[in-house]
Predicted model as a PDB file, atoms N, CA, C, CB and O in Angstrom, pLDDT in the B-factor column:
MODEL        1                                                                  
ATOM      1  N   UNK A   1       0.819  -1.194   0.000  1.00 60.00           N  
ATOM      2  CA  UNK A   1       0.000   0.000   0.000  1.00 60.00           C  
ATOM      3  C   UNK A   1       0.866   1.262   0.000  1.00 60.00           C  
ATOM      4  CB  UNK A   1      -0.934  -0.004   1.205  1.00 60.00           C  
ATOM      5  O   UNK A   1       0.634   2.229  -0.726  1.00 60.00           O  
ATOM      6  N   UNK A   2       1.693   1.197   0.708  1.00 65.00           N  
ATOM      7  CA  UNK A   2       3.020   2.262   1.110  1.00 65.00           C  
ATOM      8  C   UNK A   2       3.535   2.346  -0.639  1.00 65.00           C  
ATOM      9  CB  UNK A   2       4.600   1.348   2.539  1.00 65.00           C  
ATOM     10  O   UNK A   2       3.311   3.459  -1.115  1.00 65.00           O  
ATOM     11  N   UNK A   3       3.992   1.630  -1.341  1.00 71.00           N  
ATOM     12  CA  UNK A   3       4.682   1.787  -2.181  1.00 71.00           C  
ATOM     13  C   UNK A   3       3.748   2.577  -3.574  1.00 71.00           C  
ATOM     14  CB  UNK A   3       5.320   0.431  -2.308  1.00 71.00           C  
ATOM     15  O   UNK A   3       4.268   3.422  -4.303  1.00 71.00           O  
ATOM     16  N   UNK A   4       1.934   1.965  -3.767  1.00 73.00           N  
ATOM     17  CA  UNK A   4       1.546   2.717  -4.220  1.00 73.00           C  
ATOM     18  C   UNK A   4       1.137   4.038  -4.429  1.00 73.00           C  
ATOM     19  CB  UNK A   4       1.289   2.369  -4.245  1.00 73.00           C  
ATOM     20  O   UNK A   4       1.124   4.668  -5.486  1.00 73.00           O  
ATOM     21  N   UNK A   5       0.798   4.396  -3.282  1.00 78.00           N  
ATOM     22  CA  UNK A   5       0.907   6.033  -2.670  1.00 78.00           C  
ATOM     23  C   UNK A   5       2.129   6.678  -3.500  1.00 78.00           C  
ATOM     24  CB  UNK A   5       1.330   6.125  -0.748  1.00 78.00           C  
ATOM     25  O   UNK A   5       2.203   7.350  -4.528  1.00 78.00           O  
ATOM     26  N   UNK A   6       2.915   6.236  -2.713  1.00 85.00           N  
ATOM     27  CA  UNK A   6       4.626   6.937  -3.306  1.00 85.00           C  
ATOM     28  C   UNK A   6       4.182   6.866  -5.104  1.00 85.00           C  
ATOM     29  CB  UNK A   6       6.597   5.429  -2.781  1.00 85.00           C  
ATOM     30  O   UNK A   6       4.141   7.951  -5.684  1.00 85.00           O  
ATOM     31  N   UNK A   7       3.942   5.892  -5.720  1.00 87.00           N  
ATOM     32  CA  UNK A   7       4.086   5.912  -7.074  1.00 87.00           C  
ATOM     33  C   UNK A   7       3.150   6.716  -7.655  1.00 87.00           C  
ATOM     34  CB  UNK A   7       4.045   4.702  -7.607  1.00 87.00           C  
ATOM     35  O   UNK A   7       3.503   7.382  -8.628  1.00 87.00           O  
ATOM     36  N   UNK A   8       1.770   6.809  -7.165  1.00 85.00           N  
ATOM     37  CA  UNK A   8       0.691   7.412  -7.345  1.00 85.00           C  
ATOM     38  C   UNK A   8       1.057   9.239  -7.089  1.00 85.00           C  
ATOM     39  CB  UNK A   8      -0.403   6.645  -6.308  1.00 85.00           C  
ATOM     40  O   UNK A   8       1.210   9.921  -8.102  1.00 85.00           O  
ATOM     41  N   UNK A   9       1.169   9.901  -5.715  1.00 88.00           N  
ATOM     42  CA  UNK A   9       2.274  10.783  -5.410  1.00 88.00           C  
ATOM     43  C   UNK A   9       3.063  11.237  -6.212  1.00 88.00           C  
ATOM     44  CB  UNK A   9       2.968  10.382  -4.688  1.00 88.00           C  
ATOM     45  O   UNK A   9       2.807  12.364  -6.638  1.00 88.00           O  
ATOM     46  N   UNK A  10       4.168  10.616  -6.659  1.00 91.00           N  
ATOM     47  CA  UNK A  10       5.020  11.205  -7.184  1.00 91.00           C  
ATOM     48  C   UNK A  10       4.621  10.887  -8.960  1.00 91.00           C  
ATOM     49  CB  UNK A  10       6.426  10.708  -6.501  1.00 91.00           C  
ATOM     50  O   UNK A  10       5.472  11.139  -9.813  1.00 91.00           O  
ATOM     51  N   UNK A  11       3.144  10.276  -9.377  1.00 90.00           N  
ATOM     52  CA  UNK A  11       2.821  11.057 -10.788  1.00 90.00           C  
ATOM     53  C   UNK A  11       2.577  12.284 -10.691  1.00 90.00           C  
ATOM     54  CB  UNK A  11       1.717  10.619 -11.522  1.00 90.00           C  
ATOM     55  O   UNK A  11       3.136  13.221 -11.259  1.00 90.00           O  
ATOM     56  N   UNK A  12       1.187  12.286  -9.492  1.00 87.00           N  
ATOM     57  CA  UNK A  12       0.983  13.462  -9.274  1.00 87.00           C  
ATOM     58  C   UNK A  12       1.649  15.023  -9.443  1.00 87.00           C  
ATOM     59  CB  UNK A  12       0.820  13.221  -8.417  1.00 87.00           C  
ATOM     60  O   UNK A  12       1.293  15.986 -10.122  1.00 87.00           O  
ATOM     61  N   UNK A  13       2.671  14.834  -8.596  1.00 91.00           N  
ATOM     62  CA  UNK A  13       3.761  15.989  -8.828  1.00 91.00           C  
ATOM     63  C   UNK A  13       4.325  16.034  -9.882  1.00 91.00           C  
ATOM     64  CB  UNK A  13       4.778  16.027  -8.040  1.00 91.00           C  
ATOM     65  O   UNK A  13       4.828  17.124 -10.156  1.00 91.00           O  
ATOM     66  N   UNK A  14       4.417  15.355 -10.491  1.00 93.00           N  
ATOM     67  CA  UNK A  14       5.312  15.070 -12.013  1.00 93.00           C  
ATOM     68  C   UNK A  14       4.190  16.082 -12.544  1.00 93.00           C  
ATOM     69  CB  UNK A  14       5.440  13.088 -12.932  1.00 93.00           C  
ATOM     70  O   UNK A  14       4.538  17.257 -12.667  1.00 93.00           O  
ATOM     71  N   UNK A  15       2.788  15.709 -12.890  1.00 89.00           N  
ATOM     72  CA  UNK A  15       2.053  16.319 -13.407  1.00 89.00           C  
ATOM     73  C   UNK A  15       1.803  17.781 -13.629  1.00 89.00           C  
ATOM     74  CB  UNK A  15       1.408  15.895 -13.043  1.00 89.00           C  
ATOM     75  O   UNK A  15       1.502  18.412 -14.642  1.00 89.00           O  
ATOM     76  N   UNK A  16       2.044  18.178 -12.232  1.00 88.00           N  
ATOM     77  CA  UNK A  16       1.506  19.168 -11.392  1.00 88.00           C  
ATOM     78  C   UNK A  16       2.906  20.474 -12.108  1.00 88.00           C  
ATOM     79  CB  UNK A  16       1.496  18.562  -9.310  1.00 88.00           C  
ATOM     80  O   UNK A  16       2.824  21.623 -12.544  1.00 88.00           O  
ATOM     81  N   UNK A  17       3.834  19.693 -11.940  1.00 93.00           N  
ATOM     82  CA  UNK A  17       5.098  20.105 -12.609  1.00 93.00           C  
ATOM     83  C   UNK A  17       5.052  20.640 -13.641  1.00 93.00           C  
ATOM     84  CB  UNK A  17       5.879  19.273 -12.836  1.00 93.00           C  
ATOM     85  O   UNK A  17       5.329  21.834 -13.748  1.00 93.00           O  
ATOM     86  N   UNK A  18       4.703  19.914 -14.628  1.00 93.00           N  
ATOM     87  CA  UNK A  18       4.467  19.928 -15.854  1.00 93.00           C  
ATOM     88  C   UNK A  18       3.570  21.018 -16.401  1.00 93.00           C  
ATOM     89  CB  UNK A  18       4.045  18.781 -16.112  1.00 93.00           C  
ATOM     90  O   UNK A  18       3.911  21.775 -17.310  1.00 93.00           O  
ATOM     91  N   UNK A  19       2.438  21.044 -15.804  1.00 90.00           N  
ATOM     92  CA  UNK A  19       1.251  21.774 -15.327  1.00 90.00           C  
ATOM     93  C   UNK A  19       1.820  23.726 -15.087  1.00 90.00           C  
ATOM     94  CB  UNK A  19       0.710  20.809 -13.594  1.00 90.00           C  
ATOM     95  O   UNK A  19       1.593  24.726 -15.767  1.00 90.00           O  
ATOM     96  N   UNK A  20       2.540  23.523 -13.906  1.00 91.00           N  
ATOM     97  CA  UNK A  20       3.296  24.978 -13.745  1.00 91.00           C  
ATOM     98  C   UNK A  20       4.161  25.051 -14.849  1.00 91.00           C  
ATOM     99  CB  UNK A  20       4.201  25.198 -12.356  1.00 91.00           C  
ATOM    100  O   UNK A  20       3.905  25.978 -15.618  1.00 91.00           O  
ATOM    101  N   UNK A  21       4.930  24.472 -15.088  1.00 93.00           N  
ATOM    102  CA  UNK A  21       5.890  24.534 -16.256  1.00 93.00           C  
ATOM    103  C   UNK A  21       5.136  25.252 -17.364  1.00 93.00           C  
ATOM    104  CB  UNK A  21       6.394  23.048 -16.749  1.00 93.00           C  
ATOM    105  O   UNK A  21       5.270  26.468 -17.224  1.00 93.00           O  
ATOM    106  N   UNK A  22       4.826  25.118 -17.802  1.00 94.00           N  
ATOM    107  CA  UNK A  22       3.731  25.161 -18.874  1.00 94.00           C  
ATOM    108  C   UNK A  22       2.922  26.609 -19.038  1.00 94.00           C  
ATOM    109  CB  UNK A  22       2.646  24.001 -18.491  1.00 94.00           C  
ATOM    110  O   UNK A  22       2.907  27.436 -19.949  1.00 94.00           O  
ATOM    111  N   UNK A  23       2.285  26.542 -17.799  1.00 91.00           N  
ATOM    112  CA  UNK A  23       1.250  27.631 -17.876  1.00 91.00           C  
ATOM    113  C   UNK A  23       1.502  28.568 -16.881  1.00 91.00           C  
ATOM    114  CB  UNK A  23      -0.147  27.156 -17.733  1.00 91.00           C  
ATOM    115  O   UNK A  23       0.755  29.541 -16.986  1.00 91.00           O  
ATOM    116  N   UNK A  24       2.470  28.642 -15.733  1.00 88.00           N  
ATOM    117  CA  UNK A  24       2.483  29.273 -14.934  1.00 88.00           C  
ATOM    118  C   UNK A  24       2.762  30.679 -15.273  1.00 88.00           C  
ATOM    119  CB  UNK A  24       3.119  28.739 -14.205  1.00 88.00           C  
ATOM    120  O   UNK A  24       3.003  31.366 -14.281  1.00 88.00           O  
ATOM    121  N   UNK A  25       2.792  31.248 -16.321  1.00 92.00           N  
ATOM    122  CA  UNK A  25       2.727  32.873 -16.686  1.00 92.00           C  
ATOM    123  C   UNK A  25       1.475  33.288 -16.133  1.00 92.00           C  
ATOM    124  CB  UNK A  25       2.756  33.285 -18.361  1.00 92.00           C  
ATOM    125  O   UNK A  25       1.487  34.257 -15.374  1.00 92.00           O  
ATOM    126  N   UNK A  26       0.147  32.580 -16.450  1.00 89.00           N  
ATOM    127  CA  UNK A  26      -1.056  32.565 -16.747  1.00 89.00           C  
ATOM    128  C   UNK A  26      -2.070  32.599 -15.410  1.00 89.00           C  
ATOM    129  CB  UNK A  26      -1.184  31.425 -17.605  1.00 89.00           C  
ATOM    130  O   UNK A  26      -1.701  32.101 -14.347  1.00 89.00           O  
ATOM    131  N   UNK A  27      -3.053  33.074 -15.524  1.00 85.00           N  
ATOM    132  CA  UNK A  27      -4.488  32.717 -14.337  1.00 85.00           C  
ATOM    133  C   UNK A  27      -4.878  31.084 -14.897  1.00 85.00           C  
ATOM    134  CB  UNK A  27      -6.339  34.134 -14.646  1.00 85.00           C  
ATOM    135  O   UNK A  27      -5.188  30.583 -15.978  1.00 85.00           O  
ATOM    136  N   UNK A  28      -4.657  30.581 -13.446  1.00 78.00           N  
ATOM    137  CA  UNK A  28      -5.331  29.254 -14.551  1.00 78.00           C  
ATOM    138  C   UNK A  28      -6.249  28.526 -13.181  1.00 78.00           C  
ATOM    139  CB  UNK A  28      -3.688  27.766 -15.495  1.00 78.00           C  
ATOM    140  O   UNK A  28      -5.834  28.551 -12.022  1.00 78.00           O  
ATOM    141  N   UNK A  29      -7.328  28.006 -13.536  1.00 76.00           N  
ATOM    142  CA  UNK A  29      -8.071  27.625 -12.431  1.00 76.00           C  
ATOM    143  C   UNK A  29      -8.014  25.686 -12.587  1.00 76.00           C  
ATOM    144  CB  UNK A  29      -9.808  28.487 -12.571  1.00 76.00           C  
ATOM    145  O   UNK A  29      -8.247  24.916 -13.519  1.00 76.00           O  
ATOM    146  N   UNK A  30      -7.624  25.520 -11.290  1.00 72.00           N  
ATOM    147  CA  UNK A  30      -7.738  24.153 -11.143  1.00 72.00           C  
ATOM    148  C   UNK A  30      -8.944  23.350 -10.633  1.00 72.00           C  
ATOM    149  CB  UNK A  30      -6.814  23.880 -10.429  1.00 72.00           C  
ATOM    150  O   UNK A  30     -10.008  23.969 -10.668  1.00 72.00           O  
ATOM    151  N   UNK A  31      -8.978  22.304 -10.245  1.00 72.00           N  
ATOM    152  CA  UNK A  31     -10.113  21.032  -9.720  1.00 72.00           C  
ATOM    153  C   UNK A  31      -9.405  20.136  -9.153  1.00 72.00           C  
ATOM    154  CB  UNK A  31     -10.995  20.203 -10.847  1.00 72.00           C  
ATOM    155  O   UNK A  31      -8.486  19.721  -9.859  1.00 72.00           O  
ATOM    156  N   UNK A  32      -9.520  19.566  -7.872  1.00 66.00           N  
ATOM    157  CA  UNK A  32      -8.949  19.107  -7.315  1.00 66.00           C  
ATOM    158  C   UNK A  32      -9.953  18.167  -6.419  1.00 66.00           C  
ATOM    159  CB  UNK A  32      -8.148  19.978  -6.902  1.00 66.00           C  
ATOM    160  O   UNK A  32     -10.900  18.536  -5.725  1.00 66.00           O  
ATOM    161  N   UNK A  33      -9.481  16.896  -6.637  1.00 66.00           N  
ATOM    162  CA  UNK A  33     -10.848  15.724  -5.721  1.00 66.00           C  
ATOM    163  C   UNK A  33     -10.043  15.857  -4.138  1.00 66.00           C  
ATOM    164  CB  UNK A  33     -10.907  13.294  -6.501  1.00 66.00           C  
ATOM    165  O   UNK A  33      -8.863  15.592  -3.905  1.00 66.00           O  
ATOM    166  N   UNK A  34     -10.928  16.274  -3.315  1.00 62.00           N  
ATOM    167  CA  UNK A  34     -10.386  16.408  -1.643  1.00 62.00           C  
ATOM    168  C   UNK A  34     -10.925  15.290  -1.466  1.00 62.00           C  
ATOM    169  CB  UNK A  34     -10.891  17.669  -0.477  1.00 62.00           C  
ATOM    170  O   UNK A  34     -11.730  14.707  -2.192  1.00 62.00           O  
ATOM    171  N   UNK A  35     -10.275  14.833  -0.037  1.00 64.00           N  
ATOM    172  CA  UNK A  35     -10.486  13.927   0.709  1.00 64.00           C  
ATOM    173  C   UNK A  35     -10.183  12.721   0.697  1.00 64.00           C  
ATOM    174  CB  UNK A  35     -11.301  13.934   0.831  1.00 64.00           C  
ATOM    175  O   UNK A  35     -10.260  11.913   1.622  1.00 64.00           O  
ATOM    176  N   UNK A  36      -9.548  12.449  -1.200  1.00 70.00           N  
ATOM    177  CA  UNK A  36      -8.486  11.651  -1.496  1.00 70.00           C  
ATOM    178  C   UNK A  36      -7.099  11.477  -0.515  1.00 70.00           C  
ATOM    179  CB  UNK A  36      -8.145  12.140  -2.731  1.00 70.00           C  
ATOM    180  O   UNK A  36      -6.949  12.303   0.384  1.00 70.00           O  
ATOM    181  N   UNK A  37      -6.308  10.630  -0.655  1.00 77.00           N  
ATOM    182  CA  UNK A  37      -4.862  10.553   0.429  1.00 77.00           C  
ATOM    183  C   UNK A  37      -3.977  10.806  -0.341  1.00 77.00           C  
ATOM    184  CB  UNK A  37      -4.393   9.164   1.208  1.00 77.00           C  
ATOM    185  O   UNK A  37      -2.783  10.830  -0.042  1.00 77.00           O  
ATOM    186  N   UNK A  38      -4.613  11.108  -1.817  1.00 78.00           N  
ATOM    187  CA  UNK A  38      -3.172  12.244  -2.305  1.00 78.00           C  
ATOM    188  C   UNK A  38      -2.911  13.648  -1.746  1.00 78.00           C  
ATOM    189  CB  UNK A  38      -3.263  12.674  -3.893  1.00 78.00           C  
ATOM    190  O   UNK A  38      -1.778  14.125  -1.802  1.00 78.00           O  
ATOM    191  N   UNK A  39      -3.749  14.194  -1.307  1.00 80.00           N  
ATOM    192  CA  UNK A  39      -3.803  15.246  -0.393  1.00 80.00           C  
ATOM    193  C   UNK A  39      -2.911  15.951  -0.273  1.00 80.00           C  
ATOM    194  CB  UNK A  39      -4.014  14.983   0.630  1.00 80.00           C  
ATOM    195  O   UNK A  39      -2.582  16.923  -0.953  1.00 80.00           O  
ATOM    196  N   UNK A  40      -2.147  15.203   1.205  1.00 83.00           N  
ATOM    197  CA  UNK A  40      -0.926  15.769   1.735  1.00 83.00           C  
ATOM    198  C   UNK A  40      -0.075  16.279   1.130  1.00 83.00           C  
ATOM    199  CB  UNK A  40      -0.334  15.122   2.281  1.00 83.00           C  
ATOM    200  O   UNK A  40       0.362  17.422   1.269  1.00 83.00           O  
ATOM    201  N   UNK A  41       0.317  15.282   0.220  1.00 85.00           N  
ATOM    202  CA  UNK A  41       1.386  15.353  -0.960  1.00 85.00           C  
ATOM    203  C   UNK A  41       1.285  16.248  -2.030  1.00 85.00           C  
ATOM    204  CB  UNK A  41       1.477  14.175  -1.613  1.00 85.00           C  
ATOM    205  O   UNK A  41       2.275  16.791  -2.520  1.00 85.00           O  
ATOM    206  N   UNK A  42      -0.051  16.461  -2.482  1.00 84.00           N  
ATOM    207  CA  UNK A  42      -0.383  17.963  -3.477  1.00 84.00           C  
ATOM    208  C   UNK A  42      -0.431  19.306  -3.175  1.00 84.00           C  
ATOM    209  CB  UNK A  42      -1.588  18.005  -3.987  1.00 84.00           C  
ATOM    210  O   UNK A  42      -0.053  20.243  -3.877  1.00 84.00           O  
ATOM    211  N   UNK A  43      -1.186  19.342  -1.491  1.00 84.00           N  
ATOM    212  CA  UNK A  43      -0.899  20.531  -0.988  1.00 84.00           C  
ATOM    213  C   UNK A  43       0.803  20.846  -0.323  1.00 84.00           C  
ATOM    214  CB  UNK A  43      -2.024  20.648   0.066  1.00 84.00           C  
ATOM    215  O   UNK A  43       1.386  21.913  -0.512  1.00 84.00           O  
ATOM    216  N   UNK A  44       1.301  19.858   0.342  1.00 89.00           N  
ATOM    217  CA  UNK A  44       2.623  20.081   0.475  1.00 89.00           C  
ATOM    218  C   UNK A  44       3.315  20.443  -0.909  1.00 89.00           C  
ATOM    219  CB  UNK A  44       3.207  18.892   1.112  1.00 89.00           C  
ATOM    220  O   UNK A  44       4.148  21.349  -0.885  1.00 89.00           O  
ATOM    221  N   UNK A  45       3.068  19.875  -1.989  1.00 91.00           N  
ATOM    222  CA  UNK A  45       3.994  20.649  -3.245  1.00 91.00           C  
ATOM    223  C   UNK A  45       3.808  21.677  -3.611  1.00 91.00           C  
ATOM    224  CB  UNK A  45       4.034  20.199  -4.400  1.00 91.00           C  
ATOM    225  O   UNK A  45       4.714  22.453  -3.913  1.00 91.00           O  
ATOM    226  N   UNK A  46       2.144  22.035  -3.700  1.00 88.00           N  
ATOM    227  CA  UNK A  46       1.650  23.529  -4.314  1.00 88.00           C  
ATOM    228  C   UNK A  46       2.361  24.754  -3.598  1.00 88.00           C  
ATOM    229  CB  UNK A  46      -0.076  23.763  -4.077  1.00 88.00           C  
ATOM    230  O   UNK A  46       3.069  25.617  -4.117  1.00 88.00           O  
ATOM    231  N   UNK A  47       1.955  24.592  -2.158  1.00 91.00           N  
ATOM    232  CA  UNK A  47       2.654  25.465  -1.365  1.00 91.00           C  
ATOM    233  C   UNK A  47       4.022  25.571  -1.058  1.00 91.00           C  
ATOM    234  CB  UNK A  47       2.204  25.396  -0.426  1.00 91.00           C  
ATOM    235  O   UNK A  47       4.565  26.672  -0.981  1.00 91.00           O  
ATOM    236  N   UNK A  48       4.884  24.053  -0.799  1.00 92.00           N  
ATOM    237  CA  UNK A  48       6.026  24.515  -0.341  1.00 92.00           C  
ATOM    238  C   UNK A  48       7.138  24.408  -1.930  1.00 92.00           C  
ATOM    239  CB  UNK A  48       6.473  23.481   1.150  1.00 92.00           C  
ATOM    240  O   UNK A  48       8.149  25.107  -1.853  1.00 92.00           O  
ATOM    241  N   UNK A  49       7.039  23.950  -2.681  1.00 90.00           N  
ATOM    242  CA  UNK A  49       8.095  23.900  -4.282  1.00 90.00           C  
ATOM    243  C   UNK A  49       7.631  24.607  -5.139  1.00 90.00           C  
ATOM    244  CB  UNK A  49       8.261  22.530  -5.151  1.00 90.00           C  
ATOM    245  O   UNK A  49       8.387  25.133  -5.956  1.00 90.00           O  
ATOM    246  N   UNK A  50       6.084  24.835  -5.187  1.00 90.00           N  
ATOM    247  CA  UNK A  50       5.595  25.687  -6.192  1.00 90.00           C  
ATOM    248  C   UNK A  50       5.253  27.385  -5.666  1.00 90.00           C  
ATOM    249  CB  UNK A  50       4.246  24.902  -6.733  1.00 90.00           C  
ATOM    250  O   UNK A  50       5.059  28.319  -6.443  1.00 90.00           O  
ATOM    251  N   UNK A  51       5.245  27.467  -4.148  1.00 90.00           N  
ATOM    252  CA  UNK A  51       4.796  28.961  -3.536  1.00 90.00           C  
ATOM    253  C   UNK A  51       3.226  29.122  -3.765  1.00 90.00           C  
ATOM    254  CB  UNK A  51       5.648  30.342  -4.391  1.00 90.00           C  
ATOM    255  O   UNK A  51       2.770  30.260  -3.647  1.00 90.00           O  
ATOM    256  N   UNK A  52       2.381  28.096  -4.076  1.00 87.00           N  
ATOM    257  CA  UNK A  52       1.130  28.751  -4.543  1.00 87.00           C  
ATOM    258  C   UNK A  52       0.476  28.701  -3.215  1.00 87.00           C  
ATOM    259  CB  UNK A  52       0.280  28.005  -5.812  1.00 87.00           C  
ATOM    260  O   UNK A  52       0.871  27.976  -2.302  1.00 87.00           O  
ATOM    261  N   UNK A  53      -0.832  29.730  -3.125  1.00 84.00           N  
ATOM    262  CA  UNK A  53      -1.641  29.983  -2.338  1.00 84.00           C  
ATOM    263  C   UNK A  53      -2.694  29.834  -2.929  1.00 84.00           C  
ATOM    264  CB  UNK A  53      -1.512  30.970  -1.798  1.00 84.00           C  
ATOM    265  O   UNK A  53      -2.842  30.278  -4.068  1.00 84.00           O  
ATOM    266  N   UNK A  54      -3.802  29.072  -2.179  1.00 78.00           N  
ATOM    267  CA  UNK A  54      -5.332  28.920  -2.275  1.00 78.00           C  
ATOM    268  C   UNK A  54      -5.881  30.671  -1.942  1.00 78.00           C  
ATOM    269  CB  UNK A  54      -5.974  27.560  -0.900  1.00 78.00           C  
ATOM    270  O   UNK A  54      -5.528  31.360  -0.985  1.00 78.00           O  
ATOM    271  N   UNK A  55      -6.687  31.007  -2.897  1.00 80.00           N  
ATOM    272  CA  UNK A  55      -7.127  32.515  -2.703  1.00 80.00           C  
ATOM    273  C   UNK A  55      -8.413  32.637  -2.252  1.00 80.00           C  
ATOM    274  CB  UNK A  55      -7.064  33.336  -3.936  1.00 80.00           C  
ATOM    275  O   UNK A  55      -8.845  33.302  -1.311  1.00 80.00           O  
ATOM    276  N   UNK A  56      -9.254  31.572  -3.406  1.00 78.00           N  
ATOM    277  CA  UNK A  56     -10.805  31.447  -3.052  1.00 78.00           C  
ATOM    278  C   UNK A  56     -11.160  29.717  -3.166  1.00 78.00           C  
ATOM    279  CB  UNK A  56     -11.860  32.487  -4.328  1.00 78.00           C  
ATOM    280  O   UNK A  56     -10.187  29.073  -3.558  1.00 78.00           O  
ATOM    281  N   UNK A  57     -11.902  29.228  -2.995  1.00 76.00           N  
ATOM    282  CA  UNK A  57     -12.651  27.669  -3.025  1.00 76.00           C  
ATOM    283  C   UNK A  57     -13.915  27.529  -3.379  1.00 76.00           C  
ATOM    284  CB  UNK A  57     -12.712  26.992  -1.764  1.00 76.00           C  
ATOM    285  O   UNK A  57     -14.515  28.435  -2.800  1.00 76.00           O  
ATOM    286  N   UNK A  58     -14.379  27.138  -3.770  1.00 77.00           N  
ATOM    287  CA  UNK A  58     -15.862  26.402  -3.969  1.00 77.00           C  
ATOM    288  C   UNK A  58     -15.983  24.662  -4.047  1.00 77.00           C  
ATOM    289  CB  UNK A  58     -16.470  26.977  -5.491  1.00 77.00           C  
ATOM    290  O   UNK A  58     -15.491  23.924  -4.900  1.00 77.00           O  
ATOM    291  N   UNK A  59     -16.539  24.417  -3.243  1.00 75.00           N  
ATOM    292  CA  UNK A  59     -16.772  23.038  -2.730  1.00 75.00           C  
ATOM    293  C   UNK A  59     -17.965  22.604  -3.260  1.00 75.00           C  
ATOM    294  CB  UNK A  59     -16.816  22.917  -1.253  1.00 75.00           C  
ATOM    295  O   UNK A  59     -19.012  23.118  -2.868  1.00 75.00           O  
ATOM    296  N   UNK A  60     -17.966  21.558  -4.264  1.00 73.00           N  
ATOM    297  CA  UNK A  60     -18.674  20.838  -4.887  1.00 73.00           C  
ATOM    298  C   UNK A  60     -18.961  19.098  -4.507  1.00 73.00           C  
ATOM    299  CB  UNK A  60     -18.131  21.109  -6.044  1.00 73.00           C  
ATOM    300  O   UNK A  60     -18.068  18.259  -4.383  1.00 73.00           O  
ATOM    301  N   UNK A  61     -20.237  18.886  -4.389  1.00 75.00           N  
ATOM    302  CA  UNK A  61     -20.434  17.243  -3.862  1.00 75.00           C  
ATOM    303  C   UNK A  61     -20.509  16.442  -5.157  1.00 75.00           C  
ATOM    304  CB  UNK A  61     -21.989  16.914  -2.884  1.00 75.00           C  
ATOM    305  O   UNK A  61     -21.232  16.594  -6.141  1.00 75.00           O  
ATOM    306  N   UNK A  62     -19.626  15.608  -4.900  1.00 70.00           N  
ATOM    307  CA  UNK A  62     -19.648  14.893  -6.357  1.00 70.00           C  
ATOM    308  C   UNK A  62     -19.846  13.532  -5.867  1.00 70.00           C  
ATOM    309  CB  UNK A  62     -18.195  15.049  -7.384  1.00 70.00           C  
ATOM    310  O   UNK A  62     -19.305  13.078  -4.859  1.00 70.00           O  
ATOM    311  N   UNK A  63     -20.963  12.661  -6.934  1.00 72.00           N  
ATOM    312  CA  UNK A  63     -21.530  11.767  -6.372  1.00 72.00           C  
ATOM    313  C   UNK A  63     -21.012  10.566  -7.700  1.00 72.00           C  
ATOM    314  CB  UNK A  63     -23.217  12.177  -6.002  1.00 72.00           C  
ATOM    315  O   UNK A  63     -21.175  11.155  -8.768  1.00 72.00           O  
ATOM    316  N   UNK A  64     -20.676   9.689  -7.855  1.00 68.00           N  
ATOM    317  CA  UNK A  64     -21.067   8.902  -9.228  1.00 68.00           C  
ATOM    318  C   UNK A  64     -21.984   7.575  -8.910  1.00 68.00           C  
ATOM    319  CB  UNK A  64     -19.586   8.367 -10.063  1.00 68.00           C  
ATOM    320  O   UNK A  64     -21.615   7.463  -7.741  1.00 68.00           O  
ATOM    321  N   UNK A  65     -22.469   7.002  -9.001  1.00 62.00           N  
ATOM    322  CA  UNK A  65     -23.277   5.824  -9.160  1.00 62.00           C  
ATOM    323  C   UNK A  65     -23.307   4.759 -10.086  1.00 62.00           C  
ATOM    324  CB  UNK A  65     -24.255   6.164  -9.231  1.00 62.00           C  
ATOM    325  O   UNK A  65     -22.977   5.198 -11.187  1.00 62.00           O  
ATOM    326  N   UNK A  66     -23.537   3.648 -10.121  1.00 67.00           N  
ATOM    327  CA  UNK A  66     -23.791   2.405 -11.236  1.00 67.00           C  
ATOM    328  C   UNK A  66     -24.956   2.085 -10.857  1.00 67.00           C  
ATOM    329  CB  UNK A  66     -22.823   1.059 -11.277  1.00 67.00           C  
ATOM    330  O   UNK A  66     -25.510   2.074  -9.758  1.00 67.00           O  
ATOM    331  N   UNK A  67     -25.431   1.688 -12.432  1.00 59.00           N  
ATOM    332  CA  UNK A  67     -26.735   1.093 -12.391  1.00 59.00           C  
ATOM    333  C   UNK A  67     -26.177  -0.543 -12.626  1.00 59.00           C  
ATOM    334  CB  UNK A  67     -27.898   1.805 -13.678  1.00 59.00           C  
ATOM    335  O   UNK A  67     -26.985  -1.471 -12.665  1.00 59.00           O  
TER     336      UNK A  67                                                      
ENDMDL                                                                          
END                                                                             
């Protein structure tokens, strides 16, 4: 379980990387699933490698279902 996190994690940031790389001149609005246990690891990068700050939020309930 330990080892997927880490692998899962560190796409994440890869992404996220990529992501600033890219567009960080720019206003760019993200989406982000909370309450996931990637969490830690996204807000620890945004803020402490990337400097970003959360300014405003809107919290959306997202439901999916199978029939």
């Amino acid at each position: 379980e330990h080892n997927i996190s880490t692998v899962r994690d560190a796409r994440l940031i890869r992404v996220l990387d990529e992501i600033h790389h890219d567009r960080a001149a720019e206003p760019v609005t993200a989406g982000v699933v909370f309450g996931a246990v990637h969490m830690p690891a996204l807000v620890d990068h945004l803020r402490g490698q990337l400097g970003y700050v959360a300014t405003s939020a809107e919290w959306l309930t997202v439901a999916h279902g199978r029939s």
